[in-house]
C-alpha positions as CSV (number, residue, x, y, z in Angstrom):
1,X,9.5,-25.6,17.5
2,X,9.9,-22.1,15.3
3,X,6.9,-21.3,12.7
4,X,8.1,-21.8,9.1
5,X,7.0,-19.2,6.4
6,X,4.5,-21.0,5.8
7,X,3.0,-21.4,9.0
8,X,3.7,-17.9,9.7
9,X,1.5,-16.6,6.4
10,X,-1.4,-19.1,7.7
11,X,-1.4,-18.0,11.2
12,X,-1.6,-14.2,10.0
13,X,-4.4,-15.0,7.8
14,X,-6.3,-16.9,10.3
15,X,-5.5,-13.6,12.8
16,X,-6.4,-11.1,9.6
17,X,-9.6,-12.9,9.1
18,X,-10.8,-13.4,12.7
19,X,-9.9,-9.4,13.4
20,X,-12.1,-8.6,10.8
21,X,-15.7,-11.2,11.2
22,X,-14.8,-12.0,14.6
23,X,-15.7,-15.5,13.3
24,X,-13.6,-18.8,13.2
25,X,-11.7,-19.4,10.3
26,X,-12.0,-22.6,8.2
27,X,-9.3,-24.0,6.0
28,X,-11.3,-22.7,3.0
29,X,-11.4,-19.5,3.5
30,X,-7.5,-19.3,4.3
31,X,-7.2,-21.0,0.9
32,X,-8.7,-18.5,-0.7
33,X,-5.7,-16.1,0.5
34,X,-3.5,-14.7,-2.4
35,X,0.2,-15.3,-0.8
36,X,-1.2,-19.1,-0.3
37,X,-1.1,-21.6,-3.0
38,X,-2.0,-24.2,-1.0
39,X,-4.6,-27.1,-1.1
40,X,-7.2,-27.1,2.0
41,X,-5.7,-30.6,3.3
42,X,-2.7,-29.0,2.9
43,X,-3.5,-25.9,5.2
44,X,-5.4,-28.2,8.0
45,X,-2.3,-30.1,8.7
46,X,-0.5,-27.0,9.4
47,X,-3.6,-25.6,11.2
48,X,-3.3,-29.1,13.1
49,X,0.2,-27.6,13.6
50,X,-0.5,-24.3,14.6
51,X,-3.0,-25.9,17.1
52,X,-0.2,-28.4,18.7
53,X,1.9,-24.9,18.9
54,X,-1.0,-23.5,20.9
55,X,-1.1,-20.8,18.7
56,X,-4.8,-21.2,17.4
57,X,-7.6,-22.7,19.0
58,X,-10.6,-24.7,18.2
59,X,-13.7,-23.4,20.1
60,X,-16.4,-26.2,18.9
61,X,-15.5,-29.7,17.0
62,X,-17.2,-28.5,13.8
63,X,-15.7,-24.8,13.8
64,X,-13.0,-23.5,12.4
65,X,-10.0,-21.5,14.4
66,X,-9.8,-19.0,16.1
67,X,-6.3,-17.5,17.2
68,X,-5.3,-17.9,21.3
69,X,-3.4,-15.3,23.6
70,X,-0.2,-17.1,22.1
71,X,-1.2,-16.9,18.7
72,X,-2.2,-12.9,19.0
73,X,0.9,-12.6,20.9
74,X,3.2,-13.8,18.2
75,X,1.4,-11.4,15.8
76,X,2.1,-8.5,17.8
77,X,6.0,-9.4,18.4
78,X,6.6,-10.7,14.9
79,X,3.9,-10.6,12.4
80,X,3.2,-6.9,12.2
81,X,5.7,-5.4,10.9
82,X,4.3,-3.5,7.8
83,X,5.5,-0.2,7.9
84,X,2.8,2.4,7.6
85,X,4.0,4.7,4.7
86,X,6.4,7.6,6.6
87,X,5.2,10.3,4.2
88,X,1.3,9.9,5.1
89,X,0.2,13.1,6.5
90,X,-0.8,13.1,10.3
91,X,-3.9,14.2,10.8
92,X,-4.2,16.2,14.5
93,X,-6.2,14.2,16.9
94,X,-6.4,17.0,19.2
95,X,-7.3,20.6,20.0
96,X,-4.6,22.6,22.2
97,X,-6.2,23.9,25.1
98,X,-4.3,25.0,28.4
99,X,-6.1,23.4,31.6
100,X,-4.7,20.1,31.5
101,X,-7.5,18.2,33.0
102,X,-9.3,19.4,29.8
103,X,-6.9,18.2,27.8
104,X,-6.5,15.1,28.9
105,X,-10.8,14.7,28.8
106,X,-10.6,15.6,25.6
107,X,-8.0,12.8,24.9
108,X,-9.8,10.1,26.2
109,X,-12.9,11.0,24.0
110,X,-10.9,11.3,20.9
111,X,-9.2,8.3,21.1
112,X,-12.5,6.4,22.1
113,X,-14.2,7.7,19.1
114,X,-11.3,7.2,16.5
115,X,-10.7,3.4,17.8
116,X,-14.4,2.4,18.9
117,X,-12.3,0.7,22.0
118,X,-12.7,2.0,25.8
119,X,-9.7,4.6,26.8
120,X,-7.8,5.8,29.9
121,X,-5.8,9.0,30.1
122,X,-3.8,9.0,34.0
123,X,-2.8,12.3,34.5
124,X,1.2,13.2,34.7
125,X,2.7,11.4,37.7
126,X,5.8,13.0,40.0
127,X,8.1,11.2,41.8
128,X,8.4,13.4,45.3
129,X,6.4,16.6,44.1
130,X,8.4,19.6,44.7
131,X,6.9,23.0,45.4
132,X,8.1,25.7,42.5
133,X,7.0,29.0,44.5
134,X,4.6,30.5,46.6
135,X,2.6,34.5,46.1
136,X,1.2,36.1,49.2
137,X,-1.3,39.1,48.5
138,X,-3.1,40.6,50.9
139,X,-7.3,40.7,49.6
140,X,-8.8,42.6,52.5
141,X,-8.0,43.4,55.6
142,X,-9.0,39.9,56.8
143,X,-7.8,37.5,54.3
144,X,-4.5,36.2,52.1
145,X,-4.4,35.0,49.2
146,X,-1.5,32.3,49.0
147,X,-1.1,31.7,45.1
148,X,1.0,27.7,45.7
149,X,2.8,26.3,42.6
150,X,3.9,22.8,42.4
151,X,5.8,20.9,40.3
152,X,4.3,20.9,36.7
153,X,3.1,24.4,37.1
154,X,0.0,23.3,39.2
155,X,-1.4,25.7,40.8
156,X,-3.5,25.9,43.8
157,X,-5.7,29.5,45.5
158,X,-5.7,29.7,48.6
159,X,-7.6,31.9,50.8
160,X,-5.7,32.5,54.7
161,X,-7.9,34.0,57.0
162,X,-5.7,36.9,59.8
163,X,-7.0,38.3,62.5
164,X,-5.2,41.4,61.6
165,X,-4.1,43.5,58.4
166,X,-0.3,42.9,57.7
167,X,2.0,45.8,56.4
168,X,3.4,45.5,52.8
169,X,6.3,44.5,54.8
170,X,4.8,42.0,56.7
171,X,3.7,40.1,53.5
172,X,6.8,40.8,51.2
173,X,8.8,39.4,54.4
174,X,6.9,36.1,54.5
175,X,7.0,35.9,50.3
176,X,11.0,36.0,50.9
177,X,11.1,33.1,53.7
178,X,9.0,31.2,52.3
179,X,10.1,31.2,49.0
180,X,14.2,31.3,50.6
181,X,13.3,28.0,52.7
182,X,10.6,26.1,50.6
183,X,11.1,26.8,46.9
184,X,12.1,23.1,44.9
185,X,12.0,21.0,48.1
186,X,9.2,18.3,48.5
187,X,7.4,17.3,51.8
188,X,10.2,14.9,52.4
189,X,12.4,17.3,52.7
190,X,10.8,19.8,54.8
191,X,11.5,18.7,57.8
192,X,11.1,19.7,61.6
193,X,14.5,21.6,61.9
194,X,13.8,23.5,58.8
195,X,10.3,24.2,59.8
196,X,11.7,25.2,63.5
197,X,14.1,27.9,61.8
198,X,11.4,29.4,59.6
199,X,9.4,29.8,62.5
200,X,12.2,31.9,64.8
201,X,12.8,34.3,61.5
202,X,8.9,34.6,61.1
203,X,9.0,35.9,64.8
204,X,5.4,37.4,65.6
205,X,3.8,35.5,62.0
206,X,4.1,32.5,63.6
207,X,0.8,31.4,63.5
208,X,-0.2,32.8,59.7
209,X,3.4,30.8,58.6
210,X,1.8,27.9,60.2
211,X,-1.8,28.1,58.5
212,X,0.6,28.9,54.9
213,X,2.9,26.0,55.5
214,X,-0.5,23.7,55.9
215,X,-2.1,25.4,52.6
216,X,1.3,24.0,51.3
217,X,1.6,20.9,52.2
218,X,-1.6,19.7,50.8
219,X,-0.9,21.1,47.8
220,X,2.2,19.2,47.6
221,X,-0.1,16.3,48.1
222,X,-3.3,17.3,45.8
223,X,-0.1,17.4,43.2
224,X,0.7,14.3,43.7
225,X,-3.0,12.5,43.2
226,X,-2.9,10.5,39.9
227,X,-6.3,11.2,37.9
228,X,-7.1,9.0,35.3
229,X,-10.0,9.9,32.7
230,X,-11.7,7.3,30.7
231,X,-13.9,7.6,27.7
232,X,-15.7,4.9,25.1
233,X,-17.1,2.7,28.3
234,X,-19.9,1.8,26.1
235,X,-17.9,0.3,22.9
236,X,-17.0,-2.7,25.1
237,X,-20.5,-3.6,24.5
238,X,-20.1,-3.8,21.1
239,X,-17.9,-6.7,20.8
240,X,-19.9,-10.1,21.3
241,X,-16.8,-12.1,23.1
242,X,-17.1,-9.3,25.6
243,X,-20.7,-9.0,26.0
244,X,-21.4,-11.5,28.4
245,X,-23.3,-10.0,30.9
246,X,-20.7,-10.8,34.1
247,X,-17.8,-9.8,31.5
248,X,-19.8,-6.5,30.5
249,X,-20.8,-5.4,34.2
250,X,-17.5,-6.4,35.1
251,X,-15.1,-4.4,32.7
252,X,-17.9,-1.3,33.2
253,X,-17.4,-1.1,36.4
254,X,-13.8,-1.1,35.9
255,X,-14.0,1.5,33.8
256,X,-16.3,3.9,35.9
257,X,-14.7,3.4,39.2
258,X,-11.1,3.8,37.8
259,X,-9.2,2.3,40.9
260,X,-8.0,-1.0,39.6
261,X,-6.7,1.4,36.6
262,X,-4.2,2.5,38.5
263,X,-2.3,-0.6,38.6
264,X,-1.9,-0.3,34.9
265,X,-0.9,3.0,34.8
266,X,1.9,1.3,37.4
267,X,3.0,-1.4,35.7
268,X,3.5,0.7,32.4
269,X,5.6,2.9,34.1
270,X,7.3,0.4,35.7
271,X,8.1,-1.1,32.2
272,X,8.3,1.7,30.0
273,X,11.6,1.7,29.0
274,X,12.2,-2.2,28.2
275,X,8.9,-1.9,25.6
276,X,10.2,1.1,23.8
277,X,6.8,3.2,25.1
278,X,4.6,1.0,23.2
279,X,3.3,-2.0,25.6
280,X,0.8,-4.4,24.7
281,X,-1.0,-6.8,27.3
282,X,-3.0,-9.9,25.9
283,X,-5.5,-11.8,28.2
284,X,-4.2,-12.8,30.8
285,X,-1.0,-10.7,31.0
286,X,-2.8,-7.6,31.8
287,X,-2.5,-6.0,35.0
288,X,-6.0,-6.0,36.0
289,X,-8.0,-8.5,36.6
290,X,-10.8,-7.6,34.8
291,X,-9.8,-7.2,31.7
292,X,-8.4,-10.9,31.7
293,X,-10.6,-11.5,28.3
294,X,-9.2,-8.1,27.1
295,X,-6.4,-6.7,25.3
296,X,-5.2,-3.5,26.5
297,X,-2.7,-1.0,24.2
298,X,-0.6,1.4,26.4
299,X,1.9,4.3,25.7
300,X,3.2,6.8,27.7
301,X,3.9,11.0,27.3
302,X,6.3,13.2,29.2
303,X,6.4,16.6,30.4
304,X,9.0,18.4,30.5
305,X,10.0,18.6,34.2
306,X,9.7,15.3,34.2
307,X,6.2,14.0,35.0
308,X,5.0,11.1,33.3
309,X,1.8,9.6,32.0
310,X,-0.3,6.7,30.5
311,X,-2.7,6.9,28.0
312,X,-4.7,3.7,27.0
313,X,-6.8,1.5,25.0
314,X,-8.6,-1.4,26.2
315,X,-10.9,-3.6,23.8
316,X,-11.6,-7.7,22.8
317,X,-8.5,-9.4,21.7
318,X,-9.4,-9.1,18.2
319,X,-8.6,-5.3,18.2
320,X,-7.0,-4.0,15.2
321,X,-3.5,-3.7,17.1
322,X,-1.8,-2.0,13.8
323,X,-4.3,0.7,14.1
324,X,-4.2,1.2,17.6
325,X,0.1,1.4,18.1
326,X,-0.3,4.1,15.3
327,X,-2.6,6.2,16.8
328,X,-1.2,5.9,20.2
329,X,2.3,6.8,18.6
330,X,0.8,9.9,17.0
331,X,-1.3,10.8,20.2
332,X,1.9,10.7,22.4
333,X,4.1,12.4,19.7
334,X,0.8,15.3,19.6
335,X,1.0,15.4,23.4
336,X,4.7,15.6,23.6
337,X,5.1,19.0,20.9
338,X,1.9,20.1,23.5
339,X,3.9,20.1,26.3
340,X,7.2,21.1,24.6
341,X,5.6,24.1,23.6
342,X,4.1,24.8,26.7
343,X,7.6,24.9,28.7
């Protein structure tokens, strides 16, 4: 059965009101709304509806209603479609700064503050990391410094310990093998016939191509860790539907550990392109467990050379879900000019 107008205008009110006291709504107060001009008996039949429809729900016999994942759901896809006025001038949410792991901290806390909800940042994510180029430099007579970029101009320091000084030619002679042979391949594709030939041309360098090559290869792999920075942990306690003391503990923890987070960042990647960037997971639709009495707001920002993040925000299902798909939009949209700029 499809909502009429009218049903429509009273399930948004009773969503509007319940978003804003985080009590249930009675017929009278939805009869005080200005778009209705509707009697109270009038507006509990269609509550009575609404109800059927398993769009509201009745938490106590003598209370009013309060919407259900459906209900919220329905909102999200269909009721909120006011259009924030295009000409409003975008404030910037944040500061440019050029370590990324700052940056993305600084995300997390920004959001947190500006929403009051619990945020995750996941740092940019590579499919197959490649390496961009490697610098050899002789310190001292005992030490190299190998200077690894990978993918996403990450960079890495490395200090190889010789046994002996090499020549300028010894070094500059490494730089072009290893640069010839490795440069835009990922550990995949470095494989043991390559590896084998680098090692003939290499000749007496063997072993300081082998220590190198190791430096690399975890690299490659630090690269390819996913880091994901929350902020806000605390705001969850602010809500009283979440602060239940196993609901609290159990969302904190969530929070502070980080490692069921990753299965969100997954799944929005996963689905990124059907939802437009934008995905929203009510109740029991999220991805984690824990955050089964939750809503959770996720978008997602690009780099340039193709690595790809989440950013998100996770609060009671009452969140102002306007609010939060704007800010996230102008967050991604700050983050993408960022990293434009930064190519």
């Amino acid at each position: 059965m499809e909502l009429n107008d009218r049903k429509k205008l009273i399930l948004k009110a009773i969503i509007a009101n319940y978003l804003k006291t985080g009590e249930p709504v009675g017929s009278r107060t939805i009869s005080k709304h200005p778009e209705l001009n509707l009697s109270s008996a009038t507006i509990r039949n269609e509550m009575a509806d609404l109800e059927d429809m398993g769009y509201i729900l009745q938490p106590h016999t003598s209370a009013g209603r309060i919407p259900s994942d459906a209900g919220y759901r329905f909102y999200v896809d269909q009721l909120m479609t006011e259009r924030e006025n295009d000409h409003e001038e975008k404030q910037a949410l944040i500061q440019r700064v050029d370590k990324m792991e700052v940056l993305l901290k600084q995300v997390a806390n920004v959001l947190a503050s500006s929403t009051n909800y619990a945020t995750m940042v996941s740092s940019p994510h590579y499919q197959n990391v490649t390496l961009k180029f490697v610098q050899l430099s002789q310190v001292d007579y005992e030490h190299l410094l190998a200077v690894i970029v990978t993918q996403g101009n990450i960079v890495k320091n490395q200090m190889i310990s010789v046994e002996e000084p090499l020549s300028n030619e010894d070094i500059l002679k490494l730089n072009v093998l290893l640069n010839t042979f490795l440069q835009g391949l990922s550990l995949q594709d470095m494989n043991l016939a390559l590896i084998q030939t680098m090692r003939e041309q290499a000749g007496i360098r063997q072993d300081i191509l082998e220590r190198i090559l190791e430096e690399i290869a975890r690299a490659i792999h630090d690269a390819d860790h996913m880091e994901i920075y929350t902020g806000g942990a605390a705001n969850i306690l602010k809500y009283p539907e979440l602060g239940n003391p196993d609901t609290a503990t159990e969302l904190l923890d969530t929070l502070v550990e980080k490692k069921a987070l990753t299965k969100l960042v997954d799944t929005t990647l996963e689905d990124k392109e059907e939802h437009n960037g934008i995905q929203v997971y009510i109740g029991e639709e999220s991805p984690v467990k824990n955050m089964k009495d939750c809503s959770v707001v996720t978008a997602t920002y690009q780099l340039a050379e193709g690595g790809t993040g989440t950013v998100g925000i996770i609060g009671p299902k009452r969140m102002d879900y306007k609010k939060v798909v704007k800010t996230l939009k102008n967050l991604t949209e700050e983050l993408d000019d960022i990293f434009k700029d930064k190519t």
